[in-house]
C-alpha positions in Angstrom: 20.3 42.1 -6.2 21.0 39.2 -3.6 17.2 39.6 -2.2 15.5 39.5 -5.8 17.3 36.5 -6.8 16.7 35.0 -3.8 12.6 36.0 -4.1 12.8 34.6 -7.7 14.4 31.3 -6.5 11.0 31.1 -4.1 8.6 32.0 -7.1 10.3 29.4 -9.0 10.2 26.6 -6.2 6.2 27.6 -5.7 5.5 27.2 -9.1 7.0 23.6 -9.2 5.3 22.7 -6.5 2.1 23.5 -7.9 2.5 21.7 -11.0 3.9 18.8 -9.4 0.4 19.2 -7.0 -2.0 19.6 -9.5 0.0 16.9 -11.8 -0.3 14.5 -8.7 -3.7 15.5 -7.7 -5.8 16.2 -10.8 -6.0 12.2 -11.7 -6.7 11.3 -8.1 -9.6 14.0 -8.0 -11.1 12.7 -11.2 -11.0 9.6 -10.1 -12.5 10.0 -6.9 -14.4 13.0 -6.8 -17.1 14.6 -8.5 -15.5 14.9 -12.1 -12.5 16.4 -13.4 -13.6 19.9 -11.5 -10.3 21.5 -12.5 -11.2 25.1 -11.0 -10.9 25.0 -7.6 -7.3 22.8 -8.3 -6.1 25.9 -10.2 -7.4 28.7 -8.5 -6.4 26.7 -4.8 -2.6 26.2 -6.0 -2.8 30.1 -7.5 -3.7 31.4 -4.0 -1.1 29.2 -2.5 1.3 30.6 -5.0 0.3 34.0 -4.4 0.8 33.3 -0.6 4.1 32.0 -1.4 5.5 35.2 -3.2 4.1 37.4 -0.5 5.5 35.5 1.7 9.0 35.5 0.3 9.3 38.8 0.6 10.8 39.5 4.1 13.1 36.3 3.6 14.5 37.6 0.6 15.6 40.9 2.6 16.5 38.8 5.4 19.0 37.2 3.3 20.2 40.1 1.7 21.1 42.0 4.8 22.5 39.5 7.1 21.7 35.6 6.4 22.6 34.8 10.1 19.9 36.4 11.3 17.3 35.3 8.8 15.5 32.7 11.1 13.2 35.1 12.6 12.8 36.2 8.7 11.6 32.9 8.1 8.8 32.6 11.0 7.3 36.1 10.1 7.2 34.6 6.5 5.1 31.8 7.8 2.7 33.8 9.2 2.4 36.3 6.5 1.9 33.3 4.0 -1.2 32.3 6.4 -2.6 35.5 7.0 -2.8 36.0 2.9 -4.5 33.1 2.6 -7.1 33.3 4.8 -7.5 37.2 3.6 -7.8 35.8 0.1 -9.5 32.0 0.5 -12.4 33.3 3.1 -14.6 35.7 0.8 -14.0 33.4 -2.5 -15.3 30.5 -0.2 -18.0 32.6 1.2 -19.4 33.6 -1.8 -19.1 30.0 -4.1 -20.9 27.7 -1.9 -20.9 24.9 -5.0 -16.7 24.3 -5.2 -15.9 25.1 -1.3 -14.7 22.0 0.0 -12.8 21.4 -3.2 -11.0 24.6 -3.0 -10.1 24.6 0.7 -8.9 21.3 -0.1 -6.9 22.6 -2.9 -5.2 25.7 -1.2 -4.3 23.1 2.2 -2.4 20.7 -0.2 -1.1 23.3 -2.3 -0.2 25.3 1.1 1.1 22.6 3.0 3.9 21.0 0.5 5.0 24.4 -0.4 5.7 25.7 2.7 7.9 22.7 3.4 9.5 23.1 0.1 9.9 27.4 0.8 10.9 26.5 4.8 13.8 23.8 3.3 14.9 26.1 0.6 15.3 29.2 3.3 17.3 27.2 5.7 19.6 26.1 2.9 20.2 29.6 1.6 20.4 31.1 5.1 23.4 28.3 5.5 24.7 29.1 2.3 24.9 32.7 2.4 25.9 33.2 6.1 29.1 30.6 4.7 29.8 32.9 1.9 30.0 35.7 4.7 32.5 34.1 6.8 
């Protein structure tokens, strides 16, 4: 039960990110871009998102078997997270040629602040949990 609650904590930190993302960038890309174009925003921080849950996944076992040895748990995460975003973001940018730039600039942002925030959050309950166990 351990790992779910820990995969839930990670869906829940992702999702806060994105709003706080698209909260913070929506009024800066209306201002400066090409219109309130608010699809690529939302479908950039759902891929991100959707990266984010896959990649929680073998951190969230990691921590429920042994939390000491979760930091290899955390790299594999990382690269997982990457992989599924280039599996998912290169065919959608491939075939809409209009919103491309946008959305690869929505999915790097998105990307980029929550991985810190997942990365931060899986060192803390590593520390946590491997306390708990001594």
């Amino acid at each position: 039960m351990r790992g779910f609650r820990c995969w839930a904590a990670f869906a829940g930190a992702g999702l806060v990110v994105c709003v706080v993302v698209l909260g913070i960038g929506l009024p800066i890309a209306a201002r400066f871009g090409r219109g309130a174009e608010t699809g690529p925003a939302f479908l950039g921080c759902g891929i991100s998102w959707i990266a984010g849950c896959i990649g929680a996944v073998p951190v969230s076992m990691a921590l429920a078997k042994d939390a000491a040895k979760a930091g290899l748990a955390i790299l594999s995460s990382t690269v997982l997270r990457f992989v599924t975003v280039i599996v998912i973001v290169v065919p959608i940018a491939l075939l809409n040629e209009s919103n491309r730039v946008a959305l690869v600039c929505w999915v790097g942002g998105a990307y980029l602040a929550m991985l810190a925030v997942d990365t931060g959050l899986a060192i803390s309950l590593m520390k946590r949990f491997s306390k708990n166990n001594q």
